[in-house]
Phi, psi and omega in degrees: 000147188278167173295328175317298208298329192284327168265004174276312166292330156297348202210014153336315179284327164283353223253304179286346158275019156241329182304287209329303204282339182277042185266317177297325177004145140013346163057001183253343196221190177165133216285142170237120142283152200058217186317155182261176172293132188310123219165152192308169114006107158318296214309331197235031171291123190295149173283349158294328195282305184312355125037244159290316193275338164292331176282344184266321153344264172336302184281337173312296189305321197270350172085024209248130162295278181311340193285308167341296209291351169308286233280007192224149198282153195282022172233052195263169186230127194214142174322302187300347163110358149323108146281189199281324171318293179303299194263020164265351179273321165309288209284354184271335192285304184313290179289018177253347156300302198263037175325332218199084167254198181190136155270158181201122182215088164322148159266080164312283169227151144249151165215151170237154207235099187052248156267065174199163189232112174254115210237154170270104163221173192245140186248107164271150165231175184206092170279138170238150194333160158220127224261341186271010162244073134079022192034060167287132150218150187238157168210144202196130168242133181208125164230149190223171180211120147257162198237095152257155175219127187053241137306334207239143177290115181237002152209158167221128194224110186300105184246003147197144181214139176224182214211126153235127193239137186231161196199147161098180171250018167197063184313073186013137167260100190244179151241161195226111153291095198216092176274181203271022196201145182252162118250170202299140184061032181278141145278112159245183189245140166234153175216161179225148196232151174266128192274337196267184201268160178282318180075212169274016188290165155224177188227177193207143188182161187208158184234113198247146142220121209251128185277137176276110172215174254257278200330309167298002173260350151234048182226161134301158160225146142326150159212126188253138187233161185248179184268119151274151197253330189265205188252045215165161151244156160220135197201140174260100170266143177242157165297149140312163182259050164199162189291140175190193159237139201233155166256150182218149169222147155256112158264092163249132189259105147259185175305309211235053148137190186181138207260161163231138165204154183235150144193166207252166198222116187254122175263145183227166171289000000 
């Protein structure tokens, strides 16, 4: 066994507790496919929100905590069930992995709800290899829906994300089948498949799922990863039978590197 898998297998868990934290993100954006939610225009967007988010940007990018946690109320509130308290710990945790991200965050829609503004946005984040973490690198899409009040962020509800974490000097290339929504006791299939041809490669890999709740943004798992025979996982998963949000992953392993991807999956009535 190479020395890569050998230092892959020992320290799995941290690897998969950074896919986790970069969920905590920035809390400002988030990728939407099709339509945004209904609601004005960016172009007419008040110039306070465009701002806040470029200034939540900005510090993002710089690893700046304290700068970040300004901008969120000491009574925020977030679907997974974060406070302000929970995602300053995530995130001072994430970014002593992730020194060096680039933020990005679009604006989609607004509307305004009394005194308050609930914007729709989309966040890129771009971690890029490093050869002195092990050439980790990252990329991540997140689309949300915020609650600004006044300055401050005072809610947040995440509604799809995906993650991609990389490691090594030729990390696997998948495609990941999953969709993005269930219903409770629904069967579906995720499979993450290696686009490149295998050779004499041979791969290790595990399909993991996890109910999204607070706790999990900042613990780790084991990851016992198996032999794969084919090129690729394939797996029939079922919902719960009550509603929620689940994180699903794919580890896939090889000699000269190793890919991670997360995205979350909403079980509905």
């Amino acid at each position: 066994m190479s020395n890569f898998i050998t230092l892959l297998l020992k320290h799995p868990s941290k690897l998969l507790m950074n896919s986790r934290l970069v969920f905590t993100l920035i809390a400002l954006g988030l990728v939407s496919v099709g339509k945004p939610v209904s609601g004005n225009t960016p172009d007419k967007a008040p110039e306070q929100l465009k701002n806040l988010i470029t200034q939540i940007d900005t510090a993002a990018s710089k690893a700046d905590v304290k700068g970040v946690m300004q901008f969120y109320s000491p009574t925020f509130t977030h679907g997974d069930g974060l406070n302000r308290q929970t995602m300053e710990q995530a995130l001072s945790k994430f970014w002593k992995q992730y020194p060096k991200l680039r933020y990005r965050t679009i604006l989609r829609s607004w509307k305004s709800e009394g005194n308050s503004i609930v914007a729709e946005t989309v966040t890129n984040i771009t971690g890029f290899p490093s050869s002195n973490q092990e050439n980790l690198g990252l990329n991540a899409r997140i689309l949300s829906r915020q609650r600004f009040t006044g300055n401050k962020i005072t809610n947040q509800e995440i509604l799809s994300e995906r993650t991609e974490v990389t490691s090594g000097i030729k990390p696997p290339q998948l495609d990941i089948q999953l969709p993005k929504e269930v219903k409770v006791g629904q069967s579906y299939n995720f499979d993450a498949i290696v686009r490149e041809p295998l050779g004499d490669n041979y791969l290790l890999g595990k399909a993991m799922e996890k109910p999204i709740e607070a706790s999990q943004y900042l613990k780790s798992s084991p990851i016992d990863l198996e032999a794969l025979r084919a090129g690729g996982l394939f797996k029939i998963g079922r919902a719960p039978n009550t509603p929620g949000n689940h994180w699903i992953s794919a580890v896939i392993v090889r000699s000269n590197g190793m890919t991670i991807i997360t995205q979350r999956l909403r079980v509905v009535r």
